[in-house]
C-alpha positions as a Markdown table, in Angstrom:
| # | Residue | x | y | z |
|---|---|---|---|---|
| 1 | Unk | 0.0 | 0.0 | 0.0 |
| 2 | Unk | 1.4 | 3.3 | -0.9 |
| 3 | Unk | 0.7 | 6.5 | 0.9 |
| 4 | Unk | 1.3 | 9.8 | -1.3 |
| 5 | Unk | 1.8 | 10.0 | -4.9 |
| 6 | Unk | 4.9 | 8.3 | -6.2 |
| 7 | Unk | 7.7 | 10.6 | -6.7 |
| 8 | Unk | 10.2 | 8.1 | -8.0 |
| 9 | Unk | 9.9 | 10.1 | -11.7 |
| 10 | Unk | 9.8 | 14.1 | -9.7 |
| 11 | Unk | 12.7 | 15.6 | -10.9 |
| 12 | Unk | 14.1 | 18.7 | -12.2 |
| 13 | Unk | 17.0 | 19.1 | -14.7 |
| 14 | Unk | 19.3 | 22.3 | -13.3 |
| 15 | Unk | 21.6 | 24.0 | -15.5 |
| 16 | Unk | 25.0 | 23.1 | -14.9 |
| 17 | Unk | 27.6 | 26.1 | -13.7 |
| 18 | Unk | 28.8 | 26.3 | -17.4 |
| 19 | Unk | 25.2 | 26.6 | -18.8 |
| 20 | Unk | 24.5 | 28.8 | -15.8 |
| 21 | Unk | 27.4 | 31.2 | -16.4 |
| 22 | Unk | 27.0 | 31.2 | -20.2 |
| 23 | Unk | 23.1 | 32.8 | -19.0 |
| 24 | Unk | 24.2 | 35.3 | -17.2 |
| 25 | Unk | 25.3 | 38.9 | -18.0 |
| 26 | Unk | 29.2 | 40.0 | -17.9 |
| 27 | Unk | 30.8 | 40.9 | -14.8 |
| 28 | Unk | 27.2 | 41.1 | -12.8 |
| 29 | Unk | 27.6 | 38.9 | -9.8 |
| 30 | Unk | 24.1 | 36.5 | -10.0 |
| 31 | Unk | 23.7 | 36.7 | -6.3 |
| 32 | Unk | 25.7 | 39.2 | -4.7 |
| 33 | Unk | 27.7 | 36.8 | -3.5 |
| 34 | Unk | 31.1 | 35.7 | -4.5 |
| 35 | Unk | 31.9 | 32.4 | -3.4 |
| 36 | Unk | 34.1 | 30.9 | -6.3 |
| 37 | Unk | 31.3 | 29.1 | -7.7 |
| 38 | Unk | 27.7 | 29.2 | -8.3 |
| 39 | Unk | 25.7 | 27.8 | -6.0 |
| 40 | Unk | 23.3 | 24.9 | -6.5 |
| 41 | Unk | 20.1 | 26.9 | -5.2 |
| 42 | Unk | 20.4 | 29.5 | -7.8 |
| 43 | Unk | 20.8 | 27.1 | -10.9 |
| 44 | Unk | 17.8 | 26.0 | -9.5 |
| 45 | Unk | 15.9 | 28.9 | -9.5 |
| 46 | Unk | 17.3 | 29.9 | -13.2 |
| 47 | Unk | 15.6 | 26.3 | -14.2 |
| 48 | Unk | 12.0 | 27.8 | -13.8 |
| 49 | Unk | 11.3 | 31.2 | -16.3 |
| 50 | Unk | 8.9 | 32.5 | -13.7 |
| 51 | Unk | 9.1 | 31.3 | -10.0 |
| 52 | Unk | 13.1 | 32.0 | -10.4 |
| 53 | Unk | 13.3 | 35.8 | -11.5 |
| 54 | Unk | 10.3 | 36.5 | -9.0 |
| 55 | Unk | 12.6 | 34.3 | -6.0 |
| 56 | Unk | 15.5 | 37.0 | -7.5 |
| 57 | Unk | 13.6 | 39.6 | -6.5 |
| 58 | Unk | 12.3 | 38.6 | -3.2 |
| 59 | Unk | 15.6 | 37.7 | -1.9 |
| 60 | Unk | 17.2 | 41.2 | -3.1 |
| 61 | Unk | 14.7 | 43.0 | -2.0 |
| 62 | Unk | 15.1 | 40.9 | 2.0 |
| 63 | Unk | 18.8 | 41.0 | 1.9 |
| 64 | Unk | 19.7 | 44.2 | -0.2 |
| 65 | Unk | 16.5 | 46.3 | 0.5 |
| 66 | Unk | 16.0 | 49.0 | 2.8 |
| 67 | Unk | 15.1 | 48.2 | 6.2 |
| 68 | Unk | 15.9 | 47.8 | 9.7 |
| 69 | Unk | 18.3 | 45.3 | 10.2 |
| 70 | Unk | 21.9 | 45.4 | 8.8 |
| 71 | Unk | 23.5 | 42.9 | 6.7 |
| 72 | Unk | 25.1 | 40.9 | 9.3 |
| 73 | Unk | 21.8 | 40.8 | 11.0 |
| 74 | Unk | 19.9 | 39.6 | 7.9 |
| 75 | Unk | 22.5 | 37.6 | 7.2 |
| 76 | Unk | 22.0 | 35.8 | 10.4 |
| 77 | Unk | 18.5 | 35.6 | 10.1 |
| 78 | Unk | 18.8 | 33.8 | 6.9 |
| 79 | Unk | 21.1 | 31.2 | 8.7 |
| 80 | Unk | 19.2 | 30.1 | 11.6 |
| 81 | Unk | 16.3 | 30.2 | 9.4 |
| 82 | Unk | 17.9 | 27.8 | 7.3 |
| 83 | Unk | 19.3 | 25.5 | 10.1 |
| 84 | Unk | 16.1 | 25.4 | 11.6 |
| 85 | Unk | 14.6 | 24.0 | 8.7 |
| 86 | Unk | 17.0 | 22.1 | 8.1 |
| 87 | Unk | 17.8 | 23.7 | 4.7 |
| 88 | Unk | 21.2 | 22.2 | 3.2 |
| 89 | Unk | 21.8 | 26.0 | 0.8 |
């Protein structure tokens, strides 16, 4: 008996970092991060025409945007956030 629909064919195809970097315009960091490489959550996010740019501009708009809080303290946020759901990004 199964419980939930099968998921054994859910998947999504993510760019790799070449097609990824190939994508993006010259010299303007995707993220606003500079880590050496690009991120698996962001290929991600460039996989899907519409839920990706409008993630873009959510997280820009938390992290970059005016506001409150600094960048360490949103940076912070964003961490325990992540821990406490477990998030491996």
């Amino acid at each position: 008996m199964t419980h939930g629909p099968d998921l054994s064919e859910a998947w999504v195809s993510i760019p790799s970092e070449a097609e990824r970097r190939a994508q993006m315009p010259q010299g303007v960091p995707a993220s606003g991060y500079d880590f050496g490489f690009l991120p698996a959550m962001g290929r991600l996010l460039s996989a899907h025409e519409e839920i990706g740019p409008a993630f873009g501009k959510l997280f820009w708009t938390v992290m970059f945007g005016p506001g409150h809080l600094g960048r360490q303290e949103r940076e912070m946020v964003a961490a325990v956030a992540a821990v406490a759901q477990d998030c491996h990004y």
